[in-house]
C-alpha positions in Angstrom: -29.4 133.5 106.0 -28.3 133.7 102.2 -26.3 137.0 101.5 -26.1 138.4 98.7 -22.2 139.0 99.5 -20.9 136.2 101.6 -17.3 137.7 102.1 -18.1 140.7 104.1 -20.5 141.0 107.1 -23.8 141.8 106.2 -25.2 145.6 107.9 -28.4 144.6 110.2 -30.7 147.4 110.6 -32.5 149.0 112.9 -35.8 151.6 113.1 -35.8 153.8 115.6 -33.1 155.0 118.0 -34.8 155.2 121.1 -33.3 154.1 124.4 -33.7 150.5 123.4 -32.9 150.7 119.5 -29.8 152.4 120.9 -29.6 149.6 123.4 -29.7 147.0 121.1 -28.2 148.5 118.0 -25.1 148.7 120.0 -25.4 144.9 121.1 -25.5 143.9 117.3 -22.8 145.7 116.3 -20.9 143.9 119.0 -20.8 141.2 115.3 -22.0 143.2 113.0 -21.9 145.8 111.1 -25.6 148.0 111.8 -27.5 150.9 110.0 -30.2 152.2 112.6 -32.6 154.7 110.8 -34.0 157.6 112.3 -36.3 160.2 111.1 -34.7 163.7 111.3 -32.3 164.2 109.8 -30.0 166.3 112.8 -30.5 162.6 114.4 -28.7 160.8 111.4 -25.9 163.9 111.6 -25.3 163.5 114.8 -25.0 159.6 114.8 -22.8 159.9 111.5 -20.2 162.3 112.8 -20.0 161.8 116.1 -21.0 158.3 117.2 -24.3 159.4 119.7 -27.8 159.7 119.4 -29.4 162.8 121.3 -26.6 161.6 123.6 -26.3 158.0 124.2 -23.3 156.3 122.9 -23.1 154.2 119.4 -20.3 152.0 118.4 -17.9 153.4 115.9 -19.5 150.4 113.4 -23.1 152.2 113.7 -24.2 154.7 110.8 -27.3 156.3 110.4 -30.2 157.0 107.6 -32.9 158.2 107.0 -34.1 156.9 103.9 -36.4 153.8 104.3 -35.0 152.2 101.1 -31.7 152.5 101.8 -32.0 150.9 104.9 -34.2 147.8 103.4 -32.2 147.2 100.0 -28.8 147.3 102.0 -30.2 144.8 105.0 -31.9 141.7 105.3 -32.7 141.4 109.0 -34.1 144.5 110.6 -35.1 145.1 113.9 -37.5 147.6 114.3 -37.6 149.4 117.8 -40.8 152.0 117.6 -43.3 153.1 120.2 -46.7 151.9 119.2 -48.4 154.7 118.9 -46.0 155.3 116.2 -45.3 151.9 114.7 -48.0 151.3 112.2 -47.2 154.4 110.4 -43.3 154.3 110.5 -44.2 150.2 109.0 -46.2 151.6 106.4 -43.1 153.8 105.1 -41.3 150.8 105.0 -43.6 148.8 103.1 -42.9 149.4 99.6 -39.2 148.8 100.1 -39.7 145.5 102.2 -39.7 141.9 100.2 -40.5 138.5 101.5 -36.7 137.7 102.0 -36.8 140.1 104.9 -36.6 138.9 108.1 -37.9 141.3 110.9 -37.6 141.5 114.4 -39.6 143.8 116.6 -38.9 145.3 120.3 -42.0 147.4 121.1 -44.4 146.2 123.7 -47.4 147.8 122.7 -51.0 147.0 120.9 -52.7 149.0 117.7 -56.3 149.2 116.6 -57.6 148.4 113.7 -60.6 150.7 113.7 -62.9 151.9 110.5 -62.0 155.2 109.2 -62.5 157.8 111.5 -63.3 156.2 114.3 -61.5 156.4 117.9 -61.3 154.6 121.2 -63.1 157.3 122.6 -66.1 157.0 120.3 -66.2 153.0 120.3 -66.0 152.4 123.9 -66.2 148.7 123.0 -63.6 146.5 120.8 -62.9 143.0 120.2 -60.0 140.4 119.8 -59.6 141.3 116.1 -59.5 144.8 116.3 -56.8 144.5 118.3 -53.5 144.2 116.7 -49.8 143.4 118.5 -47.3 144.4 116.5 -46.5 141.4 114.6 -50.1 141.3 113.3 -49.0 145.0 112.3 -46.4 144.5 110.1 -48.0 141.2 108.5 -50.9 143.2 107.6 -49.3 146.5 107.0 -46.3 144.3 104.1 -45.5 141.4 102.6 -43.0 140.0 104.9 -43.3 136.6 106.5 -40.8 135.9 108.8 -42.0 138.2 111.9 -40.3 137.9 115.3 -40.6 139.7 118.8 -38.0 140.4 120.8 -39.1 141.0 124.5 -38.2 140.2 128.3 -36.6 142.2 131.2 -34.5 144.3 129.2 -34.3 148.0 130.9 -32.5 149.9 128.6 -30.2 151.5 130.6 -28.5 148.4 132.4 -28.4 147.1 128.7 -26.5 150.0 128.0 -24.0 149.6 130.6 -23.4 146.4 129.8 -25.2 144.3 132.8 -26.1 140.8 132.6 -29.1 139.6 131.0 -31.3 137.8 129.0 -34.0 138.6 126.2 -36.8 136.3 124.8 -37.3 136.0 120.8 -40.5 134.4 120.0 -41.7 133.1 116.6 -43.9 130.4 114.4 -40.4 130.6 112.0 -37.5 128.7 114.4 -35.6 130.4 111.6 -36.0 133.3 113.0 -35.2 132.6 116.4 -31.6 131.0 115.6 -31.1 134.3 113.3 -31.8 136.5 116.0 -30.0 134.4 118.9 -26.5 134.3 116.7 -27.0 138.1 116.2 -27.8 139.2 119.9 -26.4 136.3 121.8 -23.2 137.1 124.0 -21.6 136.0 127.2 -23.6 139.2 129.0 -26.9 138.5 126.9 -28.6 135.1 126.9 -31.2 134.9 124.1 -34.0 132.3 124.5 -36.4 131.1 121.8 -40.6 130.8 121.9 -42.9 129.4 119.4 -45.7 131.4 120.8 -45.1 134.8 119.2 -49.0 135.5 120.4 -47.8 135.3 124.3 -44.8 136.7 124.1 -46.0 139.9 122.7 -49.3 140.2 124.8 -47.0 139.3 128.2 -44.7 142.5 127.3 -48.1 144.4 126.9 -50.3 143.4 130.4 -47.3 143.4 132.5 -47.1 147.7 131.8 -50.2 147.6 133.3 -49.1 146.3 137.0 -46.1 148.0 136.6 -47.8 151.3 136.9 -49.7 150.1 139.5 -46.6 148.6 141.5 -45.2 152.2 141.0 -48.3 153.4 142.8 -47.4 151.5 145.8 -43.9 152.6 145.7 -45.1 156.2 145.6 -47.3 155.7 148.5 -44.7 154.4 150.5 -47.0 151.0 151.1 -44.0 148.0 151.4 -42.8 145.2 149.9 -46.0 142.1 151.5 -48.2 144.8 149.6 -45.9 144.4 146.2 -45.6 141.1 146.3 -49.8 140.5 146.7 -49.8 143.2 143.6 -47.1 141.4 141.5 -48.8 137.5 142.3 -53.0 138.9 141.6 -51.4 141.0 138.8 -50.0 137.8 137.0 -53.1 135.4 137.6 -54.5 138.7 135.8 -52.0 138.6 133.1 -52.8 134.9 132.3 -56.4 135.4 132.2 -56.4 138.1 129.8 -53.2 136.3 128.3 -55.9 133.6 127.2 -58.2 135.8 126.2 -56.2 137.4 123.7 -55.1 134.4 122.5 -51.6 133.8 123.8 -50.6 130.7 126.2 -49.6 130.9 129.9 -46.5 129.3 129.0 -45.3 132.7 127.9 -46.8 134.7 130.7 -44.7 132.3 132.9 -41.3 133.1 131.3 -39.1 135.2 130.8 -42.1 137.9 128.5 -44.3 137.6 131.3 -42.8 136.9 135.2 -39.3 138.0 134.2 -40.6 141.4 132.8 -42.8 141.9 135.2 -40.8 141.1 138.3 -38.0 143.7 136.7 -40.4 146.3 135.5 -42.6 146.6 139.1 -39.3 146.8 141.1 -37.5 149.9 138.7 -37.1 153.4 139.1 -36.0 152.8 135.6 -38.9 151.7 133.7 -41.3 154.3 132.3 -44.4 152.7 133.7 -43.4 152.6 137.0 -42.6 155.7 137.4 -46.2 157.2 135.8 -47.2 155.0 138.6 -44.9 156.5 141.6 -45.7 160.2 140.4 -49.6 160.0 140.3 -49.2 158.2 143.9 -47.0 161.3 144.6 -50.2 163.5 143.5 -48.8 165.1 140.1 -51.8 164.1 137.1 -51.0 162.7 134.0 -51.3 165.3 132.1 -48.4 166.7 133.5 -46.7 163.6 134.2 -46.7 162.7 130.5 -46.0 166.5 129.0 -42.2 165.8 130.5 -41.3 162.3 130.2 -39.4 161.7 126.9 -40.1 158.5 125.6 -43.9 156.4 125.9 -45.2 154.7 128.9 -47.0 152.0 127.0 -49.0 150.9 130.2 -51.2 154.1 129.6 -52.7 153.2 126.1 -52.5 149.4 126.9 -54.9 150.3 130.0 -57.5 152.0 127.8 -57.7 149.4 125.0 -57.8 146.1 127.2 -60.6 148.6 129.3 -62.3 148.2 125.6 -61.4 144.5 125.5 -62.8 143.5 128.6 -66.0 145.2 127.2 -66.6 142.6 125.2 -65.1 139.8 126.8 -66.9 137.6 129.5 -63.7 138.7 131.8 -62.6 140.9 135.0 -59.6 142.2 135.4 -59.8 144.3 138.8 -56.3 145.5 138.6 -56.9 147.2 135.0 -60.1 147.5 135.6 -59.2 150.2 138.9 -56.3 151.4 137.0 -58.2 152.6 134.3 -60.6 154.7 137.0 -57.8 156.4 138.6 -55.9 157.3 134.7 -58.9 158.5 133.4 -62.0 158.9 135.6 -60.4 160.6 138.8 -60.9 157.9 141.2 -58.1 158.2 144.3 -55.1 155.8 144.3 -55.7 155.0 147.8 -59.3 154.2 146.9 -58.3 152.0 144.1 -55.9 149.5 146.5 -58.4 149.2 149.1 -60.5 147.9 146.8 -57.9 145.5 145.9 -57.4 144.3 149.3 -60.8 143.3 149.9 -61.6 142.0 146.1 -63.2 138.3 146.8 -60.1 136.5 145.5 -61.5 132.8 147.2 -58.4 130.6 145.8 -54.6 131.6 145.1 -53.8 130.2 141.9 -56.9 129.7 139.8 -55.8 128.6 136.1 -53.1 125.1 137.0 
């Protein structure tokens, strides 16, 4: 990367201080110096003065803005760490301050729509491949930057926090990008790997929400570990499938975006989707489920628009497909897995 000021370490920002921004924020600044930006401003306070945000830790080198163009004139690699039902907005506030020197990195496994004005998944029922946008499709539609990466892989925030072992996945067409981000992330407790398919990678970290909450199903109804294992192996001949479909390659659904992920996320009390899954098993609704959880189970949204997708798509998807029955059309857990013990799978592995 040129910088502008070679003699002192450049700041690296990062958007949005969720459990991961905080997460990985803290693993940058492990080299460098990092500006995270948050929206309100008793968030920036509080991250300013006393080194936490809403209560987990920052390093002493983390500071805290609020102002978009602050963040973009004063950093030229930014990692931006959004849910996605917010992340097409928060990118368009960046926009004007963003140039084609930027290099950005996103975190959020998630998918927008690109509908006509006024129009809703509820009212179109139906959508294709190009109304559906990952997030690095956002942000090269949404500005004028070029060199887009994703971060993704089994990376639970909290054992990230504590400083665990593990190992992340950063996937784009630039190989510029991937060094940049491995020499800023890589350490002896994080092992950064690189991906050309930026496609896969982001569409693995999607699909694999969707078993997740169905693996937390399981859990919640006590069924054991032979049933998980037939959920987690249908669920990724699923994932490749639809992988395709959507345009990413089963290399990527294989590694660490796609069986790492998905292996971590359907065996964690941790991870968001899991438990949306283990609670609706447990007979709470989702309504409920999601007015106290904190931060976004992805899975939910993912399961409506790839419902849309498969629309559309000469495809079946019976684990989605059920999942989408019992999240928004009242059909009984129980009901849903019986169905997937007798589906007419005929062969094992269908896409070698």
């Amino acid at each position: 990367m040129d910088s502008k000021n070679s003699t002192e370490a450049k700041y690296i920002g990062v958007v949005g201080v969720g459990s991961f921004g905080a997460a990985i924020a803290n693993i940058l600044a492990a080299k460098n110096p990092v500006m995270v930006y948050a929206r309100k401003q008793e968030v920036v306070d509080e991250i300013n003065s006393s080194h936490s945000a809403q209560g987990k830790a920052l390093a002493k080198n983390v500071i805290a803005s609020n102002d978009p163009a602050q963040l973009c004139k004063i950093c030229d690699v930014l990692f931006f760490m959004i849910p996605s039902s917010g992340f097409q907005e928060v990118v368009k506030t960046f926009s004007p301050y963003l140039f084609p020197y930027h290099l950005i990195i996103h975190g959020t496994k998630g998918l927008c729509l690109n509908l006509k004005s006024g129009e809703t998944l509820e009212t179109v029922k139906k959508i294709k491949r190009s109304q559906i946008l990952t997030m690095s499709e956002v942000i090269l539609q949404e500005t004028v930057a070029v060199r887009v990466g994703c971060l993704a892989g089994p990376n639970l925030s909290k054992e990230l926090a504590q400083g665990q072992p593990a190992a992340t996945v950063i996937a784009s067409k630039y190989n510029e990008v991937i060094l940049e981000g491995q020499s800023l992330l890589r350490s002896e407790k994080f092992q950064v790997y690189g991906n050309s398919d930026i496609i896969g990678v982001e569409i693995s970290g999607v699909l694999k929400n969707i078993i997740a909450i169905a693996s937390g199903a399981l859990a919640g109804l006590g069924l054991g570990e032979n049933a998980k294992g037939l959920l987690i192996s249908r669920g990724m001949v699923e994932m490749i499938h639809l992988g395709n479909a959507l345009g990413g390659s089963i290399k990527s659904v294989m590694g660490l975006a796609g069986i790492g992920d998905l292996v971590t996320t359907c065996n964690s009390i941790h991870s968001r989707n899991f438990t949306v899954g283990y609670r609706l098993a447990k007979g709470e609704t989702l309504d409920s489920i999601l007015a106290d959880m904190e931060e976004v189970a992805e899975g939910i949204n993912t399961v409506r628009i790839i419902k849309a997708f498969l629309e559309t798509a000469d495809l079946r998807a019976p684990i989605t497909e059920n999942l989408y029955r019992v999240l928004f059309e009242d059909l009984e857990i129980e009901e849903a897995l019986q169905f997937l013990m007798k589906y007419p799978f005929n062969v094992d592995v269908d896409f070698v």
